[in-house]
C-alpha positions as CSV (number, residue, x, y, z in Angstrom):
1,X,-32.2,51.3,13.1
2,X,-34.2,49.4,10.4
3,X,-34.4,45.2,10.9
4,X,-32.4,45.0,7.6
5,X,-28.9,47.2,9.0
6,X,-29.3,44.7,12.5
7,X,-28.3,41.9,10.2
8,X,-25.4,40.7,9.9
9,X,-23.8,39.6,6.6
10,X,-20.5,38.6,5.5
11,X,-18.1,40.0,2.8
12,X,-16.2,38.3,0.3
13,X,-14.1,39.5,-2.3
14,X,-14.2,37.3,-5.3
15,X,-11.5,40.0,-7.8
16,X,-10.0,43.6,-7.4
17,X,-13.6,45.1,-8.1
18,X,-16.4,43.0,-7.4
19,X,-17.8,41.2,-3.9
20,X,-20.7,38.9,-2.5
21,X,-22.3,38.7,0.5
22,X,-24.7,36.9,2.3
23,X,-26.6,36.8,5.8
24,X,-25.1,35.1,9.0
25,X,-27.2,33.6,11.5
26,X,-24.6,33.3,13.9
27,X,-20.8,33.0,14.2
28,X,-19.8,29.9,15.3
29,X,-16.5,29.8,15.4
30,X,-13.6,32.9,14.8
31,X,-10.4,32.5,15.6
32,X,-6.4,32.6,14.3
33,X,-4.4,29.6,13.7
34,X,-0.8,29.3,13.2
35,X,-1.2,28.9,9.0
36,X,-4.5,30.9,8.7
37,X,-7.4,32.4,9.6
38,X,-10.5,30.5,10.5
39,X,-14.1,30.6,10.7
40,X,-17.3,28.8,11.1
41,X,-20.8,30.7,10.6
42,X,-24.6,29.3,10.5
43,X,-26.6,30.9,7.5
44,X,-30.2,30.6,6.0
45,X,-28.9,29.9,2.7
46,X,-25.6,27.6,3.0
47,X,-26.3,26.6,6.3
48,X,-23.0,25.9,8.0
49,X,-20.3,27.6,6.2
50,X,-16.4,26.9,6.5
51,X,-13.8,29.8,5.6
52,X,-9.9,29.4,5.9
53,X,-8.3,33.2,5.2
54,X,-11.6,34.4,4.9
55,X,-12.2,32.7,1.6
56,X,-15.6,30.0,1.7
57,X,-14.2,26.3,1.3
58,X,-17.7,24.5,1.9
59,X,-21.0,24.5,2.5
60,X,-24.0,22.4,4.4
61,X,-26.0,23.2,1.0
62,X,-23.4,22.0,-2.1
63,X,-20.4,20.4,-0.9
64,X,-21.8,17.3,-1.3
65,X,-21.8,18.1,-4.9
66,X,-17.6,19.2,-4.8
67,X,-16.5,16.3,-2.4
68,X,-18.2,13.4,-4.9
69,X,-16.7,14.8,-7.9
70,X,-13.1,14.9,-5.7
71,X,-13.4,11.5,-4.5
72,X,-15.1,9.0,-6.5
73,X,-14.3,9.2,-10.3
74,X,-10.2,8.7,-9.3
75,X,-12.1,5.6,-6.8
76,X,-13.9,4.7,-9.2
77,X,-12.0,4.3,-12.0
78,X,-9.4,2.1,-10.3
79,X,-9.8,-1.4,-10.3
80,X,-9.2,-2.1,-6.6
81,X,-8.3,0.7,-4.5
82,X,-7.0,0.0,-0.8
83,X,-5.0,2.4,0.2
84,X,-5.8,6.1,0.3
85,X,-3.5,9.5,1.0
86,X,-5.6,12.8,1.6
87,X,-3.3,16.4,1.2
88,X,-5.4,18.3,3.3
89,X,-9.3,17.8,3.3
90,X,-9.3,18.8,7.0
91,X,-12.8,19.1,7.2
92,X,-13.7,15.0,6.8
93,X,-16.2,15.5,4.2
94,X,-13.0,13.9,1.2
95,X,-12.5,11.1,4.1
96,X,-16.5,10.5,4.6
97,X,-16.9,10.1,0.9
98,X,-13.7,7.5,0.5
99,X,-14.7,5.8,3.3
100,X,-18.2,4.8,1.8
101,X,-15.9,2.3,-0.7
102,X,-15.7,-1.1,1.0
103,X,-12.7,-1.7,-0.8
104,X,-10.9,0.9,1.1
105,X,-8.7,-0.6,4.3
106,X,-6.4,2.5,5.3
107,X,-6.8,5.6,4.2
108,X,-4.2,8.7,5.8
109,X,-5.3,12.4,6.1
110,X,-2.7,14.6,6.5
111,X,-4.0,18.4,6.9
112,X,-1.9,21.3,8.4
113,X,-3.8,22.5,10.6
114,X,-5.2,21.0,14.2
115,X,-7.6,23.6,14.7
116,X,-9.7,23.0,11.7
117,X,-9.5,19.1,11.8
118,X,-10.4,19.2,15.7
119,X,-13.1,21.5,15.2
120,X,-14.6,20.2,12.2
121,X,-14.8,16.6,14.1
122,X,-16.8,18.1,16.4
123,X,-18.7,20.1,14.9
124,X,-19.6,19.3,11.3
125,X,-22.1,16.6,12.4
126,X,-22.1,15.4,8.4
127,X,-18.6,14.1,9.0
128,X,-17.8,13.2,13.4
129,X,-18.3,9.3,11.9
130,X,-15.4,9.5,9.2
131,X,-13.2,11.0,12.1
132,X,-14.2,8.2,14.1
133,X,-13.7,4.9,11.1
134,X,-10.6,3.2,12.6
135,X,-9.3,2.7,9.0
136,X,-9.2,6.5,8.8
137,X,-5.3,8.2,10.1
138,X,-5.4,11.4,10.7
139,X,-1.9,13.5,10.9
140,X,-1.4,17.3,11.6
141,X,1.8,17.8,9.2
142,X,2.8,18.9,6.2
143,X,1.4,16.8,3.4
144,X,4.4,16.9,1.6
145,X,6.4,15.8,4.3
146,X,4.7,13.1,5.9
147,X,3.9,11.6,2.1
148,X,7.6,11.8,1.5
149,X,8.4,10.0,4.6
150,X,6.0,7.2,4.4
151,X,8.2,4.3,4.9
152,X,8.3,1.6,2.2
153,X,4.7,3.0,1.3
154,X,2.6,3.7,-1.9
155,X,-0.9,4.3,-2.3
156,X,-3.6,3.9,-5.0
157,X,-5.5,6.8,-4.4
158,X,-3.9,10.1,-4.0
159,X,-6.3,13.2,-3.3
160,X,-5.3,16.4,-3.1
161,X,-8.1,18.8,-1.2
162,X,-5.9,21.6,-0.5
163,X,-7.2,25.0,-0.5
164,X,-6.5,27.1,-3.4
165,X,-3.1,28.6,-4.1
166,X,-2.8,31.4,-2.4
167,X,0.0,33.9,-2.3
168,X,1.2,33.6,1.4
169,X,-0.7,30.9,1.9
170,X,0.5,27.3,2.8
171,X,-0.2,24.9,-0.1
172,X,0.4,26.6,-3.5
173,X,3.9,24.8,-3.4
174,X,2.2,21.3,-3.4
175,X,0.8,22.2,-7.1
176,X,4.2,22.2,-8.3
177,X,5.7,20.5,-11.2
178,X,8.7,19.2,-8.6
179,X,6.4,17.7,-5.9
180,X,4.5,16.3,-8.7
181,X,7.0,14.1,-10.5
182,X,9.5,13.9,-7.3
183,X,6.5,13.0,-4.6
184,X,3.3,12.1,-5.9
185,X,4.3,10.5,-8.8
186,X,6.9,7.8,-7.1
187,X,4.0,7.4,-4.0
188,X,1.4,6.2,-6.5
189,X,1.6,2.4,-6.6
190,X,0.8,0.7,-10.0
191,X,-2.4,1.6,-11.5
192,X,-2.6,4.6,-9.3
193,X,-4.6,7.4,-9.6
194,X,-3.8,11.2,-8.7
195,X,-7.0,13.9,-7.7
196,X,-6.8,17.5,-7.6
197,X,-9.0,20.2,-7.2
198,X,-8.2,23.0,-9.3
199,X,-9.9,26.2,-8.5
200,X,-11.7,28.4,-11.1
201,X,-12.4,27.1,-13.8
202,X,-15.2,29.0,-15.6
203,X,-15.0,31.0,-19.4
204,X,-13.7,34.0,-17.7
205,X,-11.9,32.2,-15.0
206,X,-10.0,29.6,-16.2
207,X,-6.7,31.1,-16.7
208,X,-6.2,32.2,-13.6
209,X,-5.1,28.9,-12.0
210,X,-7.2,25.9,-13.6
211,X,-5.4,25.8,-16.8
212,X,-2.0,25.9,-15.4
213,X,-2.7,23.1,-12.8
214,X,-3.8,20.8,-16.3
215,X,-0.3,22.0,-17.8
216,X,1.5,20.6,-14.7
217,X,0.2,17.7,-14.4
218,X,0.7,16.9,-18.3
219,X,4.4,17.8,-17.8
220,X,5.1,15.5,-15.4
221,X,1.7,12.7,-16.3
222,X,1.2,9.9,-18.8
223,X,-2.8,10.8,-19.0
224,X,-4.9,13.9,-17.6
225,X,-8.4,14.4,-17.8
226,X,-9.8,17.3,-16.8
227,X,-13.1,18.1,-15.7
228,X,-16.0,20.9,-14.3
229,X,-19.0,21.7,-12.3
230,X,-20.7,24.9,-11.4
231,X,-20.8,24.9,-7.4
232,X,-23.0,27.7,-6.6
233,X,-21.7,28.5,-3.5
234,X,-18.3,29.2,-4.9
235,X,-19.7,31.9,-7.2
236,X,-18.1,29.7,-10.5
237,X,-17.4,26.9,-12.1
238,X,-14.7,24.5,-10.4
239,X,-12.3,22.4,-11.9
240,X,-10.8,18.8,-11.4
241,X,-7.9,17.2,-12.7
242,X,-7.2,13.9,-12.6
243,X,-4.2,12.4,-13.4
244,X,-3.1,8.3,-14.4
245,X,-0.1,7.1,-13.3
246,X,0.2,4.4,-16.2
247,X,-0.1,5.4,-19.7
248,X,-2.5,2.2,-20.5
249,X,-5.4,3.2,-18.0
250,X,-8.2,4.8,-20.0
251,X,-11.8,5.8,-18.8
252,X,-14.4,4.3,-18.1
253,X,-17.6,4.1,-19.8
254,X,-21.0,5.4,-18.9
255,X,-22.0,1.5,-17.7
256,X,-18.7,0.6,-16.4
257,X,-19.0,3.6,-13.9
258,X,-22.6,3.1,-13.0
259,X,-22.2,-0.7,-12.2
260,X,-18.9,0.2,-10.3
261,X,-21.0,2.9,-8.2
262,X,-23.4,-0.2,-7.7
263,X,-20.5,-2.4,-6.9
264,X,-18.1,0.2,-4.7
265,X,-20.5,1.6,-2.5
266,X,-23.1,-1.5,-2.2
267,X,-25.8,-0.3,-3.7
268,X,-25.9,3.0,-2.5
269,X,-26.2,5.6,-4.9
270,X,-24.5,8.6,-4.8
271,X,-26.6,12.1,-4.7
272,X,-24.6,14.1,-7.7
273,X,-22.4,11.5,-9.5
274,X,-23.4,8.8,-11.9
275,X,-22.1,7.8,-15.2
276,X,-23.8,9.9,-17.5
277,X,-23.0,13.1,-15.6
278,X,-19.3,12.6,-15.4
279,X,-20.0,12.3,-19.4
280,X,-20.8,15.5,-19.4
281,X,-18.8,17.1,-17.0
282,X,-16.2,16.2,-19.0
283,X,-17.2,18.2,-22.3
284,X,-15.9,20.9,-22.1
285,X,-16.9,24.7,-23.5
286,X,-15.2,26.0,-26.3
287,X,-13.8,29.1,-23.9
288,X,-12.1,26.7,-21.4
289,X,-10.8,23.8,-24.5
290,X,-8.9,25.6,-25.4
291,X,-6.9,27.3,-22.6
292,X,-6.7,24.0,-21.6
293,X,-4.5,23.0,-25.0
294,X,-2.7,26.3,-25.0
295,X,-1.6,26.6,-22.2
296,X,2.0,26.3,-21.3
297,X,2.7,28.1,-17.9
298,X,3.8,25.4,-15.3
299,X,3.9,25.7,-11.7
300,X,7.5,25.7,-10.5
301,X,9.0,26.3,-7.0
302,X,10.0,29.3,-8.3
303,X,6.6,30.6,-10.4
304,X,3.3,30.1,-9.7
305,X,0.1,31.4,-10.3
306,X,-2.2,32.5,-7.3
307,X,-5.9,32.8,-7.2
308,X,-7.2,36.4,-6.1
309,X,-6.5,37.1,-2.3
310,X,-3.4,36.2,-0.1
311,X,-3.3,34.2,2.9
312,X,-2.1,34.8,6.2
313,X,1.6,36.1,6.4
314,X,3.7,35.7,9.8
């Protein structure tokens, strides 16, 4: 048997017809939760590599990239932020980066699922300190629930780091235009500022869930700005919307976010993020414009748009 067939390597589809794969140093972690499947795997590219339903969700190599883009332009652009609510995120890499604002007092992570949260604390080194923060709470709930029950509570900062909607999967119901207006909407506190990621969101991708996500959240928002960055390990461009609770917040300039970084996260400069980048993450190609101003497909309860795959069914 030649060295090369003694390897193992992982599969993934990515569409009806087409596949990648890379090499696996060694499984770390493989096992069945009540909401999905779940895996952990060492590799010479990515280095430690987290999957839910067999799909990758992050990287030791890039996800630096994808949580700063997540966290801190919403963080950024508001003027004080305090209080934080995290939909999913269960791997602590969306609470490390919130955390890093000194502003921040509380900040609630609500994720699904115990088994990722409580092996990910213990075993994504990048992030055992954010489990750790006593201003971080972490809940194993529905986010939907548990941000509907918070008593008496609103929050500046809403982030949603779900995983992608997935036919059969748990979240694609907490992209709709009814938890939107009825949830997140009447949770943000004035000046409040709404985060999602929003899968695909390349010149052939962008239809598939990106664009509708954008309709959504104009439905039901005063202001949405929408915004992308290739993540290599994701095989495409990704997408980010970000949505303002109050029709009169605008954004920031070039120099306001760069002297807010400064400001924010005491000097500390971010590895991906500055002013000038979010600039021009936020021109976007022709291709993507305008499926982005077309589009008029909202999610509902009742329709919804799924990314390629299904997630684990009962």
């Amino acid at each position: 048997m030649s060295s090369y067939a003694k390897r193992l390597w992982l599969e993934e589809d990515l569409g009806d017809d087409y596949r990648w794969s890379y090499r696996v140093s060694a499984v770390l972690f493989s096992g069945r939760s009540t909401y999905q499947e779940v895996d952990l795997v060492d590799t010479p590219t990515w280095g430690k590599v987290l999957l839910l339903d067999g799909k990758m969700q992050s990287t030791e190599a890039d996800e630096q990239v994808y949580h700063e883009l997540l966290v801190h332009p919403p963080l950024l652009h508001h003027k004080n932020p305090k209080r934080v609510f995290i939909m999913g995120g269960g791997e602590g890499a969306t609470a490390r980066e919130v955390l890093r604002h000194a502003s921040v007092e509380k900040v609630v992570m609500v994720d699904i699922d115990q088994v990722v949260t409580d092996f990910c604390s213990r075993h994504l080194e990048r992030n055992t300190d954010a489990f750790r923060d006593p201003r971080l709470t972490l809940i194993n709930d529905d986010a939907r629930v548990q941000l509907e029950v918070a008593p008496d509570e609103s929050f500046d900062i809403i982030i949603s780091d779900l995983a992608d909607p997935l036919d059969g999967g748990p979240c694609y119901q907490l992209y709709t235009q009814e938890f939107y207006r009825n949830v997140v909407l009447r949770k943000l506190a004035p000046g409040g500022i709404f985060i999602t990621q929003s899968g695909p969101a390349g010149f052939l991708s962008c239809k598939e869930v990106f664009s509708s996500i954008h309709a959504t959240l104009r439905s039901v928002f005063p202001a949405v700005t929408a915004y992308t960055q290739h993540i290599p390990s994701f095989c495409d461009v990704w997408g980010y919307n970000m949505a303002f609770r109050d029709a009169d917040q605008t954004l920031l300039t070039e120099e306001q976010l760069d002297s807010r970084i400064a400001q924010q996260l005491g000097g500390r400069p971010l590895t991906f993020l500055d002013g000038a980048t979010f600039t021009g993450l936020r021109q976007l190609n022709k291709v993507v414009r305008e499926a982005l101003e077309s589009e008029k497909e909202v999610y509902t309860a009742d329709s919804a748009r799924f990314i390629h795959g299904s997630g684990l069914k009962a």
